[in-house]
N, CA, C and O atoms as a GROMACS GRO file, in nm:
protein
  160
    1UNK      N    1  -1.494   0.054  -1.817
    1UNK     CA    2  -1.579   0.044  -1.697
    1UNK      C    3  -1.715  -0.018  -1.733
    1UNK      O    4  -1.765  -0.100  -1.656
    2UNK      N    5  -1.794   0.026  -1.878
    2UNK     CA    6  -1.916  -0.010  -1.876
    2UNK      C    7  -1.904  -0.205  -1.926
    2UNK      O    8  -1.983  -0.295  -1.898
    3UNK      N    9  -1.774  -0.210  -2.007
    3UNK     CA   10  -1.786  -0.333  -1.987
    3UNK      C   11  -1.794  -0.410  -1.889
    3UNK      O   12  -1.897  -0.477  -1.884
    4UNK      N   13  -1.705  -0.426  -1.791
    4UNK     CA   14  -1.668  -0.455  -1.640
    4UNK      C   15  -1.828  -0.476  -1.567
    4UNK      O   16  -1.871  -0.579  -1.514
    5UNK      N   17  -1.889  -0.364  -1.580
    5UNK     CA   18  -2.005  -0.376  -1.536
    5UNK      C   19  -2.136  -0.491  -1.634
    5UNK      O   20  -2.217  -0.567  -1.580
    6UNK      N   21  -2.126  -0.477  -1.720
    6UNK     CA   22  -2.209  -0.555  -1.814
    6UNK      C   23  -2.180  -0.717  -1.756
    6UNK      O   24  -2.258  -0.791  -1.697
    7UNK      N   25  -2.005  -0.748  -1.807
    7UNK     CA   26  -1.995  -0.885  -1.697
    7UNK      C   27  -2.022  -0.939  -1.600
    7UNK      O   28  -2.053  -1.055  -1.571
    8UNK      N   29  -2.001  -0.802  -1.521
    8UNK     CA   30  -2.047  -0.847  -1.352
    8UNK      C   31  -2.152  -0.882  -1.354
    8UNK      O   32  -2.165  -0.971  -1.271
    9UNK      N   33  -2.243  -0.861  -1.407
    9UNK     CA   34  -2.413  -0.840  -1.408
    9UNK      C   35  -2.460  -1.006  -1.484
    9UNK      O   36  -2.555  -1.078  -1.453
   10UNK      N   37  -2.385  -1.021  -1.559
   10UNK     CA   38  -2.377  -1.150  -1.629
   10UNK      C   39  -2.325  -1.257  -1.552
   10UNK      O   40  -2.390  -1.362  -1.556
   11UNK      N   41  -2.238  -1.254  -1.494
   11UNK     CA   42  -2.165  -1.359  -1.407
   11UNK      C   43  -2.200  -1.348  -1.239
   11UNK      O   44  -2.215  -1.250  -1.167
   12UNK      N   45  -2.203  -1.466  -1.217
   12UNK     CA   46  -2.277  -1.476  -1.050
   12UNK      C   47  -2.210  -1.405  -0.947
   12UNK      O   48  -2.091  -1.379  -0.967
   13UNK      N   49  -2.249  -1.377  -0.867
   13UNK     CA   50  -2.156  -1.222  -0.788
   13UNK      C   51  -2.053  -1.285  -0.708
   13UNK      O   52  -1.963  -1.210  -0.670
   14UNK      N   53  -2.046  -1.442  -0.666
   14UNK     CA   54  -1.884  -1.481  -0.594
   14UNK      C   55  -1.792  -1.487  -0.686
   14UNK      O   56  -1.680  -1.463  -0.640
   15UNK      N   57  -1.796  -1.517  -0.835
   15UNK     CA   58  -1.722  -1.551  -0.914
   15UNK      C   59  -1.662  -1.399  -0.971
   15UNK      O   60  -1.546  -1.388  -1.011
   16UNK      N   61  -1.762  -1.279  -0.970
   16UNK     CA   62  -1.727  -1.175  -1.082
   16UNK      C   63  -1.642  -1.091  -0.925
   16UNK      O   64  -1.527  -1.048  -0.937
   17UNK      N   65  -1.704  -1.082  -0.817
   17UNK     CA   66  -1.606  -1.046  -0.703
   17UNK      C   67  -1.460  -1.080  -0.696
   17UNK      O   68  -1.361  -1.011  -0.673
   18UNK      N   69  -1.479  -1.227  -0.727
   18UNK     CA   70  -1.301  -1.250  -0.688
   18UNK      C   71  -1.243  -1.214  -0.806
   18UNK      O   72  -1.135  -1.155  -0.803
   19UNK      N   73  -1.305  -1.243  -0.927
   19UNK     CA   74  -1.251  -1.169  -1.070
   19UNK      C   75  -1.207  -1.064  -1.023
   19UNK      O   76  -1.086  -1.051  -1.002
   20UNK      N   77  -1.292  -0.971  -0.999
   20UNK     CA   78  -1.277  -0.808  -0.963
   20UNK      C   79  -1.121  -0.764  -0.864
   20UNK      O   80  -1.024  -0.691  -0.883
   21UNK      N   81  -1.159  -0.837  -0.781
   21UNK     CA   82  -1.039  -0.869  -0.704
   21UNK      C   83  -0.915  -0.875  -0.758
   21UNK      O   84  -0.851  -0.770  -0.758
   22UNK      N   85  -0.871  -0.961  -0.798
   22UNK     CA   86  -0.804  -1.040  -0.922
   22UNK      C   87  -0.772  -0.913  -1.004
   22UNK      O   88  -0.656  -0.878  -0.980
   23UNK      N   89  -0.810  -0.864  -1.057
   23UNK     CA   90  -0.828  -0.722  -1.193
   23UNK      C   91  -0.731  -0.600  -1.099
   23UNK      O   92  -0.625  -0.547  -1.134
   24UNK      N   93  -0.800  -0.580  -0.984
   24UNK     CA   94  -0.776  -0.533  -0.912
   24UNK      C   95  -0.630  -0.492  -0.863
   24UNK      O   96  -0.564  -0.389  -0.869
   25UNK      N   97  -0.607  -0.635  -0.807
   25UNK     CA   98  -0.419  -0.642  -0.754
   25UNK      C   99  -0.338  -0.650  -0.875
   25UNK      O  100  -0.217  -0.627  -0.883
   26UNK      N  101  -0.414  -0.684  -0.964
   26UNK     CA  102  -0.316  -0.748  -1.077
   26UNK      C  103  -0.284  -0.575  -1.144
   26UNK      O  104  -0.175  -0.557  -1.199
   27UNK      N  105  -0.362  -0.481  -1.137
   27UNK     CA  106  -0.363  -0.305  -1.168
   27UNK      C  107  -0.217  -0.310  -1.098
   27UNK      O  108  -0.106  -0.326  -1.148
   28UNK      N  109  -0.263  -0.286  -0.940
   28UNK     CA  110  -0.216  -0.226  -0.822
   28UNK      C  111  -0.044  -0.290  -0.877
   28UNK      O  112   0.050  -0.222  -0.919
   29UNK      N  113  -0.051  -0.426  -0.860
   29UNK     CA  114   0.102  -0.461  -0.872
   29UNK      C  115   0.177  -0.368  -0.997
   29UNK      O  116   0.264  -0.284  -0.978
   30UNK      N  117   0.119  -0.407  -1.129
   30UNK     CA  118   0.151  -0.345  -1.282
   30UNK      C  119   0.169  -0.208  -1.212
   30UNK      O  120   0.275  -0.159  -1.253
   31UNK      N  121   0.119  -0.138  -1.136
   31UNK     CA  122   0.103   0.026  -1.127
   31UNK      C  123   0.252   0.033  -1.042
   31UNK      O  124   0.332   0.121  -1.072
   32UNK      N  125   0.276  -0.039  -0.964
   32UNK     CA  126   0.348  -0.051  -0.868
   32UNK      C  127   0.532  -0.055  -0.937
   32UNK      O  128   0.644  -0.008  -0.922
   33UNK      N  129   0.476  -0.117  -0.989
   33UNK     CA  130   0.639  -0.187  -1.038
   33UNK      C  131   0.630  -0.087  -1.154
   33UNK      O  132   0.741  -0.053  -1.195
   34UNK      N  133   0.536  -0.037  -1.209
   34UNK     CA  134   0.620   0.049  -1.342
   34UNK      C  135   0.664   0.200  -1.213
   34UNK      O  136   0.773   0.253  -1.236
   35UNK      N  137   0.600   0.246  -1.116
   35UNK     CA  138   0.639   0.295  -1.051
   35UNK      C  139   0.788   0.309  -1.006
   35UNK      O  140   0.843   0.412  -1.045
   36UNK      N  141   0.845   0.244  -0.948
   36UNK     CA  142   0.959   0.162  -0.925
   36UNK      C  143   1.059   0.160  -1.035
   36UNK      O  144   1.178   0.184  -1.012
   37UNK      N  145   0.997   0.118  -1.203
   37UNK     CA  146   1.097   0.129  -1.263
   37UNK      C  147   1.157   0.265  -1.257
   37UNK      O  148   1.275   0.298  -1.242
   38UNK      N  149   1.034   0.348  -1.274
   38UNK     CA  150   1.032   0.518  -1.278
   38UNK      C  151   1.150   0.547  -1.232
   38UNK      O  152   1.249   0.586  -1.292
   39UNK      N  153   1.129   0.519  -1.089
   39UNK     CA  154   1.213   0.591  -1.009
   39UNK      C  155   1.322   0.573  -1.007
   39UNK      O  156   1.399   0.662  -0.971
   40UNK      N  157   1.379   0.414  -1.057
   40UNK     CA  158   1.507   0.371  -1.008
   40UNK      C  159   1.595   0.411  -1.142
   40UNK      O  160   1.717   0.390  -1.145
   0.00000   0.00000   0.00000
């Protein structure tokens, strides 16, 4: 987390947003599908 934040702070806020974004879905999907393997 404290890295994440150090970058953001470093990088201009449209660019580290859509990053964030990006970081974001790219979790959600990975979380998703190992989910899924789980179950099936």
């Amino acid at each position: 987390m404290r890295t994440n934040f150090q970058k953001r702070k470093t990088m201009p806020k449209p660019f580290s947003c859509i990053l964030n974004v990006r970081l974001a879905y790219q979790a959600y999907i990975t979380e998703h599908t190992t989910r899924q393997q789980q179950f099936i």
